[in-house]
Backbone as a chain_set.jsonl record, in Angstrom:
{"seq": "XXXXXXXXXXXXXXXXXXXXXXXXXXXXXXXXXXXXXXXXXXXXXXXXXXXXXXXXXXXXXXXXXXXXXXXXXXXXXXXXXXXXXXXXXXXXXXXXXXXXXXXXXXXXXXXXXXXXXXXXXXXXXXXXXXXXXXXXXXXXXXXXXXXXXXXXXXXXXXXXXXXXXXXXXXXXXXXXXXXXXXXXXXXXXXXXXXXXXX", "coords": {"N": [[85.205, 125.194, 29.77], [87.479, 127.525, 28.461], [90.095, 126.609, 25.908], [93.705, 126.075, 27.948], [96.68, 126.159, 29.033], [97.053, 124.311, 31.957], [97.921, 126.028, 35.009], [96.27, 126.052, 37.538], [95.6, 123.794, 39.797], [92.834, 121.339, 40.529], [91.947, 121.348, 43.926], [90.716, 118.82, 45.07], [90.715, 117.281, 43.778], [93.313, 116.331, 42.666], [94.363, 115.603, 45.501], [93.0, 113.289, 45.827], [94.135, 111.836, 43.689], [96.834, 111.924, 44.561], [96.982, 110.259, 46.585], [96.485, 108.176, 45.314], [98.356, 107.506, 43.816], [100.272, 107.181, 45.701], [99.794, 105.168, 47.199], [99.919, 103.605, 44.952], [103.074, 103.346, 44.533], [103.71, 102.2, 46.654], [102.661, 99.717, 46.454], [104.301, 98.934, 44.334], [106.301, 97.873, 45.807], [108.195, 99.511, 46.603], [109.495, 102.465, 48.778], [107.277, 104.689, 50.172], [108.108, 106.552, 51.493], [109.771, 107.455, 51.244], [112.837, 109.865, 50.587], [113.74, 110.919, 47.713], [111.685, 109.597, 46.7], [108.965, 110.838, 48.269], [107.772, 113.398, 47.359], [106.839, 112.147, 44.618], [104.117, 111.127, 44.654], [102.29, 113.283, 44.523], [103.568, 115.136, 42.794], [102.774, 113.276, 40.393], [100.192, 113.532, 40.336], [99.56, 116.261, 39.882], [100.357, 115.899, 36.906], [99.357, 113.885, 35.838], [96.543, 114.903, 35.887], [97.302, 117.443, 34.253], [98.355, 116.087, 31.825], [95.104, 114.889, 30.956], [93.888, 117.23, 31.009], [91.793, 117.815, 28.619], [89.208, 116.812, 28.749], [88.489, 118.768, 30.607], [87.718, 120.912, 28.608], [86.592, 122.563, 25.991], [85.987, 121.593, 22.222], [84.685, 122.19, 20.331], [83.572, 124.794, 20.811], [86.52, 126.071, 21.02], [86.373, 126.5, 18.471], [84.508, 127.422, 17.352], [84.642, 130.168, 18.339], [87.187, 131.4, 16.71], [85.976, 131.417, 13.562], [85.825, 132.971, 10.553], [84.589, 134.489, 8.262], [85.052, 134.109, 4.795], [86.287, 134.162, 1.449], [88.272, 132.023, 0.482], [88.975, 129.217, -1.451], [90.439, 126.997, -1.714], [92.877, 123.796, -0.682], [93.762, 123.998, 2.692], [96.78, 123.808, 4.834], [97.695, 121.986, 7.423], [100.526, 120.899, 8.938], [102.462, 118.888, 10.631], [101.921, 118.785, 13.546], [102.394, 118.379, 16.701], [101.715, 115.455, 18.585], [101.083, 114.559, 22.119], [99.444, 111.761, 24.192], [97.411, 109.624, 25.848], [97.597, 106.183, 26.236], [94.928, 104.691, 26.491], [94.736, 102.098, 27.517], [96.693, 101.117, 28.879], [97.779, 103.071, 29.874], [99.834, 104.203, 29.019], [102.192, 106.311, 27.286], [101.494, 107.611, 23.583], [103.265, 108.798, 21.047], [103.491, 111.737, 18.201], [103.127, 113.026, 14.934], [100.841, 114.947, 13.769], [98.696, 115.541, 10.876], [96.534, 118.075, 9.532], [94.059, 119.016, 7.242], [91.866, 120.874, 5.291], [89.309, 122.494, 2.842], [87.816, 125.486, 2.215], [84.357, 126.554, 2.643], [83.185, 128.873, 2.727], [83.793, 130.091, 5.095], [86.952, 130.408, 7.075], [88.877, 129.381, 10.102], [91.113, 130.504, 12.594], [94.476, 129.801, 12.13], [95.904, 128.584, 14.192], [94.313, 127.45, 15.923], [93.651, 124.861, 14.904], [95.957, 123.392, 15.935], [95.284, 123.518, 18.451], [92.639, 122.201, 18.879], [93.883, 119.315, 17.894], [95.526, 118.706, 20.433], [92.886, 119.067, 22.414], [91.995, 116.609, 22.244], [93.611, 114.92, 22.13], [94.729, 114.839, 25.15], [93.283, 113.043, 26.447], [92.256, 109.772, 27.851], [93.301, 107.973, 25.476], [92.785, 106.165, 22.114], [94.528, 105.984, 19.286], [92.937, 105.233, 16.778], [90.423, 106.806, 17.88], [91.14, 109.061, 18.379], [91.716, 109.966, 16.128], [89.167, 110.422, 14.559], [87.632, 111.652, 15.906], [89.389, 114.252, 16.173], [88.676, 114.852, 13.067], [85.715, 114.462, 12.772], [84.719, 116.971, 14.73], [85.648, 118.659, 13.428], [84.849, 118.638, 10.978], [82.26, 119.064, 11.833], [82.221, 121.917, 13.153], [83.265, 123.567, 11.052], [82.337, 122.837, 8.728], [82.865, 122.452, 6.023], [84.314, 121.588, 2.219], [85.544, 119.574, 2.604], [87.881, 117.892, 4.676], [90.395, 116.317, 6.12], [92.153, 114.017, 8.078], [95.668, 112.883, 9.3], [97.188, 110.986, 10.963], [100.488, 110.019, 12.501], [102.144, 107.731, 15.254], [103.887, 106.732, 17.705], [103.663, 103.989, 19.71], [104.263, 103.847, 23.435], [103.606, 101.515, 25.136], [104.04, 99.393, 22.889], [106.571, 99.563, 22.728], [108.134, 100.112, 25.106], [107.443, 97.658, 26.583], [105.27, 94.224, 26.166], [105.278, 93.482, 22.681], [107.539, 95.085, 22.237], [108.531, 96.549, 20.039], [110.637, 98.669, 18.997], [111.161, 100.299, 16.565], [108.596, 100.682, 15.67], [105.656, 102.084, 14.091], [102.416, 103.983, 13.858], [99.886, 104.191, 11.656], [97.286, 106.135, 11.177], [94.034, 107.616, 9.39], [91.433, 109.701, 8.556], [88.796, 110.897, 5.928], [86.643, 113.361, 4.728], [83.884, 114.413, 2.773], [85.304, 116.679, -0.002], [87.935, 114.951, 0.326], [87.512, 112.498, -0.236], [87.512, 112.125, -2.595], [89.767, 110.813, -5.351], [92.208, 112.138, -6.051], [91.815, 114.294, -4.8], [92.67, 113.816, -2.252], [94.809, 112.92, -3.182], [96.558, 114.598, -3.463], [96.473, 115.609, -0.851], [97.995, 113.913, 0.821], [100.463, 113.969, -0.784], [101.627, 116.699, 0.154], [102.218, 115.888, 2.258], [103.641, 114.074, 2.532], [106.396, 113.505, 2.741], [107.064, 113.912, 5.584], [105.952, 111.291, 6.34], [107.793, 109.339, 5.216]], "CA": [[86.514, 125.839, 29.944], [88.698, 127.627, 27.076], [91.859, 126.148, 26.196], [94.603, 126.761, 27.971], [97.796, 125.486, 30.086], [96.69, 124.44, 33.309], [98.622, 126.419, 35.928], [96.428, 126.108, 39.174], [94.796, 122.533, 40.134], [91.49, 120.986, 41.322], [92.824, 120.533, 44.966], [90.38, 118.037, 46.021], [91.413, 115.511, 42.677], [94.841, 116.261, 43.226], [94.693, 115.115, 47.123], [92.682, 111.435, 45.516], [95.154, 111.431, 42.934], [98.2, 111.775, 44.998], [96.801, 109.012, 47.415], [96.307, 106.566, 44.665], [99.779, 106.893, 43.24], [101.172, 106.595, 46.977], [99.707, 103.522, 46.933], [100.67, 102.724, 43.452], [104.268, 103.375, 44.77], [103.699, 101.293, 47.748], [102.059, 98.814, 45.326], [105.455, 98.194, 43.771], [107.193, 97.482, 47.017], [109.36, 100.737, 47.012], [109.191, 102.883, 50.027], [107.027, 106.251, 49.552], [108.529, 107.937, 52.376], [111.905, 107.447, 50.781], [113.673, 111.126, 49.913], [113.6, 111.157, 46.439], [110.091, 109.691, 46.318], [108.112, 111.43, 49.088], [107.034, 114.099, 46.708], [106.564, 112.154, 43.734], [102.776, 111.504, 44.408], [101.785, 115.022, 44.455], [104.378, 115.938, 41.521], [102.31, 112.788, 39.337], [98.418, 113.629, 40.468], [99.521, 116.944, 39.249], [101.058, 115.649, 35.99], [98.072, 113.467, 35.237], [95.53, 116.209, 35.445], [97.402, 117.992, 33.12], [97.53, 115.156, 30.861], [93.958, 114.989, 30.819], [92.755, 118.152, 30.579], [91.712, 118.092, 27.283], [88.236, 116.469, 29.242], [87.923, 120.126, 30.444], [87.959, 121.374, 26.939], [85.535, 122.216, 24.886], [86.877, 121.593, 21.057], [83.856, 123.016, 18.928], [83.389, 126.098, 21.085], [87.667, 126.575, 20.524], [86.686, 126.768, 17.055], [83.979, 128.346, 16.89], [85.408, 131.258, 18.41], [88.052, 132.219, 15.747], [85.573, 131.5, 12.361], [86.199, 134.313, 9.886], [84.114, 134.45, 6.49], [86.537, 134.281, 3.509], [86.337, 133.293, 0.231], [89.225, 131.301, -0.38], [88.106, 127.644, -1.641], [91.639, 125.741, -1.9], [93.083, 123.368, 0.109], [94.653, 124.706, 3.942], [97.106, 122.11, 4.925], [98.445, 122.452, 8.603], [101.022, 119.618, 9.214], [103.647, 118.591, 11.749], [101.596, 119.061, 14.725], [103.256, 117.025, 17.324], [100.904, 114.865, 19.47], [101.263, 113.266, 23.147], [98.824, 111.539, 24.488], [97.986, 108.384, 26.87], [97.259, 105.161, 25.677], [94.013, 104.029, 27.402], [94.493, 100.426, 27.97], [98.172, 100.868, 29.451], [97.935, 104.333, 30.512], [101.955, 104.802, 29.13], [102.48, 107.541, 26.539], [101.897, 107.266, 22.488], [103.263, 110.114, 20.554], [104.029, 111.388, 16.827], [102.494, 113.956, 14.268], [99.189, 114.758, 13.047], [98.358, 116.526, 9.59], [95.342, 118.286, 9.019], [93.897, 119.656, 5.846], [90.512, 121.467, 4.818], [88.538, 123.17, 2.117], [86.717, 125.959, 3.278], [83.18, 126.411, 2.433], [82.571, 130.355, 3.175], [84.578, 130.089, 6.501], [88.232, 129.869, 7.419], [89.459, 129.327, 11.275], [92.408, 130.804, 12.773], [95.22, 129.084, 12.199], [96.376, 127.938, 15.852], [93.268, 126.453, 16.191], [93.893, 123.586, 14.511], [96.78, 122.259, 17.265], [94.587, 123.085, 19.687], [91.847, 120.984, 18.718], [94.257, 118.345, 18.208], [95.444, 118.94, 22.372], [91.731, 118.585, 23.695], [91.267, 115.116, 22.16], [94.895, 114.192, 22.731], [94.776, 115.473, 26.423], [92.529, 112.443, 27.175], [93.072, 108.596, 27.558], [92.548, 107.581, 24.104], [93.514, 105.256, 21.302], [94.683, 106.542, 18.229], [91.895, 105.473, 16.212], [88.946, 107.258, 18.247], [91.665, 110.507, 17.891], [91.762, 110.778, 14.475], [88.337, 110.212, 14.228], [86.952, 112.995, 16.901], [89.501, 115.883, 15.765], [87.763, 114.77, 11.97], [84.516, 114.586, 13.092], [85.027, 118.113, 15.263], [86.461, 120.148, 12.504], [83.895, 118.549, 9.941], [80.689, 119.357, 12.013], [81.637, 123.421, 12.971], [83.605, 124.122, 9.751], [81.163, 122.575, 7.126], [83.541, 122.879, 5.034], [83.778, 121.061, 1.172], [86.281, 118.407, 2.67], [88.633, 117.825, 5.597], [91.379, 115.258, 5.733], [93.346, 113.905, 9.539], [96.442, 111.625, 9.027], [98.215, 110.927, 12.514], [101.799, 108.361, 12.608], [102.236, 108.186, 15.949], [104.888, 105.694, 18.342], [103.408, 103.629, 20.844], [105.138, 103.093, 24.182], [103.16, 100.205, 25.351], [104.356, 98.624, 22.058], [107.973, 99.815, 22.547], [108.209, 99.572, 26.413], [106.482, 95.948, 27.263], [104.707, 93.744, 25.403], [106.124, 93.082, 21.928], [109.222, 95.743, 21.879], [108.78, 97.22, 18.429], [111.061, 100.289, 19.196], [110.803, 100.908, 15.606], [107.411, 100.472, 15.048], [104.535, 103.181, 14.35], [101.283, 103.112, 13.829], [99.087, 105.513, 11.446], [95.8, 106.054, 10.792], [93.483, 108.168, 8.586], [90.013, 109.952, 8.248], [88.597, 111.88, 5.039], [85.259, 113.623, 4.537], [84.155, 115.521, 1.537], [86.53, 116.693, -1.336], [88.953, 114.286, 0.213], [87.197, 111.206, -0.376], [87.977, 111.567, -3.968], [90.871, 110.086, -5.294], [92.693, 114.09, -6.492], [92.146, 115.851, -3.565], [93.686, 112.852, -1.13], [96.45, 112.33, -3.258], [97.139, 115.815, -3.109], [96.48, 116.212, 0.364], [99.319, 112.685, 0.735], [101.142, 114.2, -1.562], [101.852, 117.327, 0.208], [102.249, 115.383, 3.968], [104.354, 112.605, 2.096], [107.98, 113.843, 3.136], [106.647, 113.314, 7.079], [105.207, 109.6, 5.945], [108.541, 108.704, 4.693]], "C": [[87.158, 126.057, 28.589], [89.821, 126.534, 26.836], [92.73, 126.716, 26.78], [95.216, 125.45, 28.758], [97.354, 125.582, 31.211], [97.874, 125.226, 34.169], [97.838, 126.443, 37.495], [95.493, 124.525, 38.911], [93.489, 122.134, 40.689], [92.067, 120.61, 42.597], [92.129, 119.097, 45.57], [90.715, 116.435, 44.68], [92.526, 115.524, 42.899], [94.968, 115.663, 44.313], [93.85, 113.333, 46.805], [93.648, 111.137, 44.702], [96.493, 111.064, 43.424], [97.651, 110.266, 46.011], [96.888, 108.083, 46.748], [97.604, 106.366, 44.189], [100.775, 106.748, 44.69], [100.849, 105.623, 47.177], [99.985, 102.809, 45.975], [102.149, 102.36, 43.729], [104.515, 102.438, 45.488], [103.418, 99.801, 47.142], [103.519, 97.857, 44.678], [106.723, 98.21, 44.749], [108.066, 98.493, 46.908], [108.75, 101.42, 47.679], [108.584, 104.75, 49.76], [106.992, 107.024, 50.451], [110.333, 107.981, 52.042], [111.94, 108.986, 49.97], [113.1, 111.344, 48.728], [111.975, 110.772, 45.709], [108.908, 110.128, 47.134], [107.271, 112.126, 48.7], [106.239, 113.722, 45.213], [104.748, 111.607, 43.67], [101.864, 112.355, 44.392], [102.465, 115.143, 42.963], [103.087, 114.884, 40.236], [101.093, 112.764, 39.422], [98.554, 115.104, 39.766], [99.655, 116.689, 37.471], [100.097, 114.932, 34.919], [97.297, 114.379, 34.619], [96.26, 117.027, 34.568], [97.425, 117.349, 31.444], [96.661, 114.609, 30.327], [93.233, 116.067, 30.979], [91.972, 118.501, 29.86], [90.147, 117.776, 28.016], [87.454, 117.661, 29.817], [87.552, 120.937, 29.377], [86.341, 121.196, 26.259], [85.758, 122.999, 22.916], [85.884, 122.558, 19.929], [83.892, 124.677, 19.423], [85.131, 127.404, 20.879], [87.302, 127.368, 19.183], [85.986, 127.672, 16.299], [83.735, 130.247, 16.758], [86.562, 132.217, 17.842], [87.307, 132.015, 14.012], [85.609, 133.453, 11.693], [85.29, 134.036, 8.381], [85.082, 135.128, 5.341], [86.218, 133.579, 2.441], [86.845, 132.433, -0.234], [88.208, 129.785, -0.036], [89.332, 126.908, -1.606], [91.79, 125.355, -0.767], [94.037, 124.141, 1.78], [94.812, 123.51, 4.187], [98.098, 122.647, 6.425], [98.83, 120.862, 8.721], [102.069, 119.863, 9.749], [103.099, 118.776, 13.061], [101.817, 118.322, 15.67], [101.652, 116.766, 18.437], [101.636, 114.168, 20.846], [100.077, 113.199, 23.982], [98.882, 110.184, 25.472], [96.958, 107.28, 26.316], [96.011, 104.853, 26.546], [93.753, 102.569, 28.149], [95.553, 100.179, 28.89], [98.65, 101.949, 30.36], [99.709, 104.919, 30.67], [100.993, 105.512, 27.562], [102.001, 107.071, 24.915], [102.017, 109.16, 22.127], [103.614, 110.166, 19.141], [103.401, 112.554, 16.545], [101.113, 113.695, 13.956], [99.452, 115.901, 11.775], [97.01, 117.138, 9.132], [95.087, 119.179, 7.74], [92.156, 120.059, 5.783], [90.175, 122.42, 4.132], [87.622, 123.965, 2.321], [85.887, 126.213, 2.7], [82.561, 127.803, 2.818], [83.085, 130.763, 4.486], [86.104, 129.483, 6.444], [87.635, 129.587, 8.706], [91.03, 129.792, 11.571], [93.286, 129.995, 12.93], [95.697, 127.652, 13.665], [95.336, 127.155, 16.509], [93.342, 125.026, 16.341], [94.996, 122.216, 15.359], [96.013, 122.155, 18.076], [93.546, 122.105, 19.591], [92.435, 119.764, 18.813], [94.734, 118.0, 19.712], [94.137, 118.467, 22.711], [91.838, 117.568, 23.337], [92.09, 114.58, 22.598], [95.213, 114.298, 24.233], [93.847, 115.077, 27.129], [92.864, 110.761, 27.144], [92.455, 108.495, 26.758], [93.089, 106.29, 23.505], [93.747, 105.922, 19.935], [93.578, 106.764, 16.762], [90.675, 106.7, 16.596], [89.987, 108.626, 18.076], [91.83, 110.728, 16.689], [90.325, 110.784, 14.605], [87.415, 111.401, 14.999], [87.466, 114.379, 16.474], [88.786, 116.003, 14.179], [86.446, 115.16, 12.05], [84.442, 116.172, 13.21], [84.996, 119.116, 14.232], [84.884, 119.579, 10.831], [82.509, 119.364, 10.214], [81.17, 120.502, 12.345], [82.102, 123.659, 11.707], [82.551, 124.126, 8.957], [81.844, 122.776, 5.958], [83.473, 121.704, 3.623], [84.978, 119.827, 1.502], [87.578, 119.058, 4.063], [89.593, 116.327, 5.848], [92.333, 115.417, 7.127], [93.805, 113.206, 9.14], [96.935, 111.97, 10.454], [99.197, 109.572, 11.916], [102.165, 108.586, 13.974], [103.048, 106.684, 16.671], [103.838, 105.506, 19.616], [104.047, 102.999, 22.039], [104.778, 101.404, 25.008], [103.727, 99.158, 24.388], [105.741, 98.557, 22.629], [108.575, 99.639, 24.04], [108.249, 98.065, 26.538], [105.862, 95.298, 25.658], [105.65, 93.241, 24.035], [107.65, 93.782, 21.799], [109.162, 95.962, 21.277], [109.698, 98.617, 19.346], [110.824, 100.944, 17.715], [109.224, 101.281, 15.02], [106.206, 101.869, 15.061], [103.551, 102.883, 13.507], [100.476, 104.779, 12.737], [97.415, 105.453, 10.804], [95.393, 107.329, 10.182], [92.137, 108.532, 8.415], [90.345, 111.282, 7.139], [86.99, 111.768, 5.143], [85.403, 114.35, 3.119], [84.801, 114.967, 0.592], [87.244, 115.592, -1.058], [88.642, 112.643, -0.164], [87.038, 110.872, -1.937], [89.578, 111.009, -4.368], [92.289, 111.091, -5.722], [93.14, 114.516, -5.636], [92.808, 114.951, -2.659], [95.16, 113.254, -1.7], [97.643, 113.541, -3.283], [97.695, 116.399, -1.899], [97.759, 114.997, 0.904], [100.336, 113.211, 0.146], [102.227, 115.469, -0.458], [102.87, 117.264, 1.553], [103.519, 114.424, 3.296], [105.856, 112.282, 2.505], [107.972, 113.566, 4.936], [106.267, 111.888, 6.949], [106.371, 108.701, 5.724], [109.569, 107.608, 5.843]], "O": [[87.37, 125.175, 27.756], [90.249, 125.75, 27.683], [92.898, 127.893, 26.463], [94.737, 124.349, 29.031], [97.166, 126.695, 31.703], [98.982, 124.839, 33.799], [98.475, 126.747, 38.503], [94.838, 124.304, 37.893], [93.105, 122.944, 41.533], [92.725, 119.57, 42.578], [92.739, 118.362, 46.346], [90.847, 115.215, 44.776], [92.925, 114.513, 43.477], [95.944, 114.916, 44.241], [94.134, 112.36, 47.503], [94.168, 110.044, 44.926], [97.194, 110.174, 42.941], [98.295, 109.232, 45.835], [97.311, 107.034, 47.234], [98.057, 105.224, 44.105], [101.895, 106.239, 44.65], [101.776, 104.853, 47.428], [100.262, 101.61, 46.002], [102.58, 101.287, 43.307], [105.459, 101.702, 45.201], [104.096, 98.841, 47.508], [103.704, 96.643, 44.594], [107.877, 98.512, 44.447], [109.131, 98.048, 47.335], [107.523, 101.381, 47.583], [109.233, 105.705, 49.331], [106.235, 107.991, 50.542], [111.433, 108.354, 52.45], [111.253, 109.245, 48.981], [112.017, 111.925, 48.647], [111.349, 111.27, 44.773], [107.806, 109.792, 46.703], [106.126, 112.033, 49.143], [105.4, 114.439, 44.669], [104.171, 111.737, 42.591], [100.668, 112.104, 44.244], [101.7, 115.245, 42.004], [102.552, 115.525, 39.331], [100.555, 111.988, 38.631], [97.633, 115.305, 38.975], [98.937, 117.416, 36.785], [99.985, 115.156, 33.714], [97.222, 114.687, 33.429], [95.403, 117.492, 33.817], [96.91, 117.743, 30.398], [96.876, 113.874, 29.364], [92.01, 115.987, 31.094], [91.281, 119.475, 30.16], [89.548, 118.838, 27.848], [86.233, 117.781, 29.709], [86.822, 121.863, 29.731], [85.474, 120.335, 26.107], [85.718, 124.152, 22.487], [86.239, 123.334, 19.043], [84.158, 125.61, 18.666], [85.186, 128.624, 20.72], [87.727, 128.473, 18.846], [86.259, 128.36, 15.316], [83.228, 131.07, 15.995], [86.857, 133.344, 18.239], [88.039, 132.445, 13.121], [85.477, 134.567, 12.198], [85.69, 133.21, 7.562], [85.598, 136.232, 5.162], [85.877, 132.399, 2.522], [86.368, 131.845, -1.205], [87.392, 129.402, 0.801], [89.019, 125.742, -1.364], [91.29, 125.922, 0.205], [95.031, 124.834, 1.562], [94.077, 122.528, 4.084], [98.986, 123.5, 6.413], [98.068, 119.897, 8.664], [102.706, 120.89, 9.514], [103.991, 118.968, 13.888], [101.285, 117.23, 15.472], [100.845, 117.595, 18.857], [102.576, 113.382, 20.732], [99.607, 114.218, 24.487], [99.941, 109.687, 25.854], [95.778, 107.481, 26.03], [96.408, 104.763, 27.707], [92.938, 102.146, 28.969], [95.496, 99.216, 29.654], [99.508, 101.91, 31.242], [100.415, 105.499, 31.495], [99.882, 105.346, 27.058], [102.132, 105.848, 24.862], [101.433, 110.17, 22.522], [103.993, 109.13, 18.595], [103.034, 113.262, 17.482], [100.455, 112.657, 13.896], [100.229, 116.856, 11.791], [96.423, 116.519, 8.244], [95.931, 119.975, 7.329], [91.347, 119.322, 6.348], [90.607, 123.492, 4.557], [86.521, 123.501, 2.619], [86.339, 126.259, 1.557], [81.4, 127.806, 3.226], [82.735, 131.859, 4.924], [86.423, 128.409, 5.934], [86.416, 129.494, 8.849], [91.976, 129.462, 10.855], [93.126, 129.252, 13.898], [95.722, 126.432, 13.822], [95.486, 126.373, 17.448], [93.2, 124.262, 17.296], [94.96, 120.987, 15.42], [95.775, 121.072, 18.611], [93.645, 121.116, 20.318], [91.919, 118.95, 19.578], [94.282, 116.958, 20.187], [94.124, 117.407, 23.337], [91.812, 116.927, 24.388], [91.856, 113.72, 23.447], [96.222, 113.65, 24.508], [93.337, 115.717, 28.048], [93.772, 110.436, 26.379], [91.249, 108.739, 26.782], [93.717, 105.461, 24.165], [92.733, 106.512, 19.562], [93.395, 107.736, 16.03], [90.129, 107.375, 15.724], [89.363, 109.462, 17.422], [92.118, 111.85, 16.272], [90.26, 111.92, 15.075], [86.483, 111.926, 14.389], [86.764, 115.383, 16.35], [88.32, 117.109, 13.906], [86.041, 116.145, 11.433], [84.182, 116.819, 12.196], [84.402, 120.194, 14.243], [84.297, 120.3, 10.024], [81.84, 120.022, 9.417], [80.39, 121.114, 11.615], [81.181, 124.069, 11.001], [81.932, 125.105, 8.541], [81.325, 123.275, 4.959], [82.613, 120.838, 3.791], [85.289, 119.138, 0.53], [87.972, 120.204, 4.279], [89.026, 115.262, 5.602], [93.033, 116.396, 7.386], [93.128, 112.438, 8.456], [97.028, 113.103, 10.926], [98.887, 108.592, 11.239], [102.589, 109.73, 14.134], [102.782, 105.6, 16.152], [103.334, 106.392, 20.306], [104.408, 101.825, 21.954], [105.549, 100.492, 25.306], [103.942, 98.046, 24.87], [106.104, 97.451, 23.031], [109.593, 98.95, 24.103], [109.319, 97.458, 26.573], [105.972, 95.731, 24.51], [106.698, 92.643, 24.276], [108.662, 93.215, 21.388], [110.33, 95.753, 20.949], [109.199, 99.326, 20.219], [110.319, 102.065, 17.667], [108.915, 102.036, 14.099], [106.024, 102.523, 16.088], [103.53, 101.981, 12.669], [100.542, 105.972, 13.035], [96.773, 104.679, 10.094], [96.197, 108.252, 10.308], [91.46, 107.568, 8.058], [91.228, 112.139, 7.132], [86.27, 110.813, 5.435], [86.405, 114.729, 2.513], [84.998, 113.805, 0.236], [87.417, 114.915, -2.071], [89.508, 111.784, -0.326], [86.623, 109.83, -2.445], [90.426, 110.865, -3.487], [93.397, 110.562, -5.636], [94.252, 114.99, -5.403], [93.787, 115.517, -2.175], [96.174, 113.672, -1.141], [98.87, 113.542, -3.192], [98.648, 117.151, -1.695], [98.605, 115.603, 1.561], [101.392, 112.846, 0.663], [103.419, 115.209, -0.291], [103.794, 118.005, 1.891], [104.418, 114.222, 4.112], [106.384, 111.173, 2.583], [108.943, 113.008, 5.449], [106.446, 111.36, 8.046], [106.242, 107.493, 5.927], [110.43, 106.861, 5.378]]}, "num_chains": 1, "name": "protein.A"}
């Protein structure tokens, strides 16, 4: 499947999905023929599946579909890309920015690409590590390019909900390939992201 915004549903996951959160509802002793919550296991089997679509997705074939041969060799630095995604262990929300950067190697990609890639991986239950590390990977193996560089800072609600309570707290992580794994082209590529870091 391309990318896109889901607008129609799988009806037969939707009709297991809504059953399991009417029992989830039921689960926490509130009544799921009560008014205001009658519909909400349909409204959140939908809500899921869109939060996991990214599992429909296929991230290399996104990408490989807008390559363009171009000369330019400097750094392309796409940053602020907002992320939300679902924690896998807690299945509540983490969210925040991602920054990507890459050197191209005889190939650009169209710009808009680059969110979307970050969407399929984020648009699955993850952990922040294995998402930096897949849209890196991803963009390393079709690009080929002479270096590629992911930073994500991203808020976790499991942290900030339950558990310890950091409301302030965020979490960031980092993959470089290539050019960036010198100590120049990072601090460049940090350098440039550094006003989001602050």
């Amino acid at each position: 499947m391309s990318y896109r915004y889901f607008e129609e549903y799988d009806i037969d996951v939707t009709e297991n999905l809504r059953k399991n959160f009417k029992e989830i509802i039921a689960g926490v002793e509130e009544d799921p023929g009560r008014e205001g919550i009658v519909k909400t296991p349909e409204r959140a089997a939908k809500a899921m599946q869109y939060l996991t679509q990214g599992y429909a997705m296929d991230a290399e074939k996104i990408l490989t579909e807008a390559l363009f041969t171009e000369s330019y060799d400097e750094m392309v630095v796409v940053k602020d890309i907002e992320i939300y995604s679902l924690c896998e262990h807690h299945m509540l929300p983490f969210f925040g920015k991602a920054h990507i950067a890459y050197i191209p190697n005889g190939k650009i990609v169209g710009l808009s690409k680059l969110p979307r890639i970050v969407d399929v991986f984020a648009r699955r239950l993850q952990v922040q590590e294995r998402l930096t590390h897949d849209i890196l990977e991803c963009l390393n193996k079709v690009l080929q390019p002479q270096g590629v560089a992911v930073v994500i800072e991203a808020q976790h609600m499991c942290m900030m909900m339950r558990g310890v309570q950091k409301q302030n707290s965020a979490t960031t992580t980092s993959g470089f390939r290539g050019q960036f794994e010198k100590i120049e082209t990072r601090s460049e590529f940090l350098k440039l992201i550094s006003s989001d870091l602050q």
